[in-house]
N, C-alpha and C positions, 0 to 999 in steps of 0.2 A: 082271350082267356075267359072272357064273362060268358061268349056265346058257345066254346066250348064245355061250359059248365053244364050247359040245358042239357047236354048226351044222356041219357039213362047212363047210370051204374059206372061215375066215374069222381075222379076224385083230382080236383086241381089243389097245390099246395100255394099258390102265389110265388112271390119272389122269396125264395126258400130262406138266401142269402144276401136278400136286400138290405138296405142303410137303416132301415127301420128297424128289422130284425137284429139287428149285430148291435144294435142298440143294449140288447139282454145278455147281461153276463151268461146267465144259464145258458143261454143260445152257442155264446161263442165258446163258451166248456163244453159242449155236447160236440160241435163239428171240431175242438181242438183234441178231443178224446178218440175221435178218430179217423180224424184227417178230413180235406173239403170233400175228398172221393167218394168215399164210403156213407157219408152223412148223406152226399146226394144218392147214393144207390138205395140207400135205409130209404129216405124219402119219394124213392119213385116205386117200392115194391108194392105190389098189393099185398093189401092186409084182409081181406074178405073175397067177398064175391063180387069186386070191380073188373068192369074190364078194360080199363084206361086209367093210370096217374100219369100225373103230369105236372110240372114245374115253370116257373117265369124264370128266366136268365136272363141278363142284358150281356153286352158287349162287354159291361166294364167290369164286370163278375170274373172274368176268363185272365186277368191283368194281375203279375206278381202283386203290385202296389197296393190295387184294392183292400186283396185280405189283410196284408201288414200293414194297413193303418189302422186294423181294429185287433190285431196282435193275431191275426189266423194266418197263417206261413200254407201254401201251396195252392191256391186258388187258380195259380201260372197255369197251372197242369189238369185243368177240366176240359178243357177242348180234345186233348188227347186221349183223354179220360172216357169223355164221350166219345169218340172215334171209336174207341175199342168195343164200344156196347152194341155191336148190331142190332139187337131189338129194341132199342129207343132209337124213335123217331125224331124226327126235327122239324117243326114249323116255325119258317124262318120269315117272321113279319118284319116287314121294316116299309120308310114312309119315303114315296118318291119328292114328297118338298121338304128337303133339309132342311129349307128355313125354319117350318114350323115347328120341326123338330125342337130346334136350339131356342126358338121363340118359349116356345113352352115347358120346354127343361129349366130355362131360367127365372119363367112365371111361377113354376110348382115350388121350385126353389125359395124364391121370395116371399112366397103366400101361404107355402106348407101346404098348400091342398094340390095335392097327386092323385087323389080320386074323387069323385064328383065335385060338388063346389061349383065356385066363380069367380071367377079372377078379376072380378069389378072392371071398374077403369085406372088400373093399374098401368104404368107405362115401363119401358126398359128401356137402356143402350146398350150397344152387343156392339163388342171394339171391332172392328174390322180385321184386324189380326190372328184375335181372336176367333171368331166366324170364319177365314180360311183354315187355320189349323183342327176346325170340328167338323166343317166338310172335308176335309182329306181324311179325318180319323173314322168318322162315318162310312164313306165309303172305304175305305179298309177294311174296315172288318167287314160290310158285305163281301170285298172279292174275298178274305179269309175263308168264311165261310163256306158260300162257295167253294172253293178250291179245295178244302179241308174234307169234306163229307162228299161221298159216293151222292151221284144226285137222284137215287132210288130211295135214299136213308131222309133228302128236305124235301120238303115242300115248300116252295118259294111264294111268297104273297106280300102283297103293298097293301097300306092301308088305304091307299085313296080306290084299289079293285075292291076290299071288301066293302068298302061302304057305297058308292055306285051298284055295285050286283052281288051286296048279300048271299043271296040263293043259290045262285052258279059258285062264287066261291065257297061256301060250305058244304055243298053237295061234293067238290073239290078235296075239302077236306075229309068228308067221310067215307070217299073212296082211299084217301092216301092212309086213312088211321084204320083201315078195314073195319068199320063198324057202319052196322043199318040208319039209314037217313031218318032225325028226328027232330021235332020243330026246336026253335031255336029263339032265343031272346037275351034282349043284354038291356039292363039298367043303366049303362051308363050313357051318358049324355058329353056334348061338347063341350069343353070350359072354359076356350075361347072362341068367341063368336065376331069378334070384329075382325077386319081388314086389318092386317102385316104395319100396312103402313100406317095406321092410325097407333098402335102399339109399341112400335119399334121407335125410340127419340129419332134416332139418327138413320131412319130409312134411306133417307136422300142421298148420301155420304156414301152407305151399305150397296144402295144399287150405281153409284156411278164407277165404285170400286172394284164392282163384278162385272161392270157392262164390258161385253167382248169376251167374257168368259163361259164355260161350261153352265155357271152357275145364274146366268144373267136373267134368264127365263123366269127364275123365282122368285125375282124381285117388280113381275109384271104386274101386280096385285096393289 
């Protein structure tokens, strides 16, 4: 989203209805005033002379549960919601090493820093039970996705392609969002810089747990 931002003439909203956001009463009176639907369509129209908005969604936005733990009721019902909008697009990032995923969902967690920052030398345990039940859920909603939207309407990208070949994947994307090629720049920086296993308590435990699995490959680090 950072390096989508450098486009001329457009307007990213962030995570519209992230955990931070719903933190603000005003917030959750404005999308209860008229539903998740409509709040998201309000926030994706243009209001001038852009020619691109756009929003952050996670997976877990798209889940009855989410919204009713902050009192907003139909959240269940955006994926469909989005289906029905032909002219919104979908750039479907996700990270082919799930570890790092969960590694770092649980660091931000901890430390509160979710954008730039540094997670020191901070350590974690990630129960092993745990860690299966977020690699199935992870990959779920990619096949969801996938399966969900015409594959003219995503754009499918990994975050370990953009960061290898930048270039190629955003020229990528500026053919998928029909707009002219224009330089491109992101502030943000990595937050964790060490090695899985210097981080993870229970690395040792995690990879003999997985070894022989789908997932064993990710614990070669």
């Amino acid at each position: 989203m950072s390096l989508i931002k450098s486009i001329p003439k457009n307007i990213q909203h962030g995570e519209i209805i992230g955990e931070f956001q719903l933190q603000s009463m005003a917030v959750r009176r404005r999308i209860n005033k008229t539903g998740p639907a409509a709040y998201l369509d309000r926030r994706l129209s243009r209001m001038t002379t852009e020619t691109l908005t756009g929003a952050k969604l996670l997976y877990r936005h798209f889940e009855d549960d989410y919204g009713e733990k902050f009192g907003i009721p139909g959240t269940g019902g955006l994926l469909d919601h989005l289906l029905s909008k032909d002219e919104i697009r979908i750039v479907h990032l996700s990270r082919s090493d799930k570890l790092a995923v969960l590694l770092s969902t649980r660091l931000a967690y901890e430390t509160g820093e979710w954008v730039g920052g540094s997670y020191g030398d901070r350590t974690v345990h990630l129960p092993v039970d745990w860690v299966r039940d977020r690699f199935a859920w992870l990959e779920g909603w990619e096949d969801r996705i996938a399966a969900t939207f015409p594959a003219q309407r995503v754009l499918q990208m990994t975050y370990e392609e953009l960061v290898s070949d930048k270039a190629g994947e955003m020229q990528r994307l500026f053919r998928f969002l029909d707009v002219p090629a224009a330089p491109v720049s992101s502030s943000m920086s990595k937050q964790n810089k060490r090695p899985k296993s210097e981080v993870i308590e229970n690395y040792a435990e995690l990879k003999e747990a997985f070894s022989g699995t789908p997932h064993a490959s990710l614990f070669d680090a």
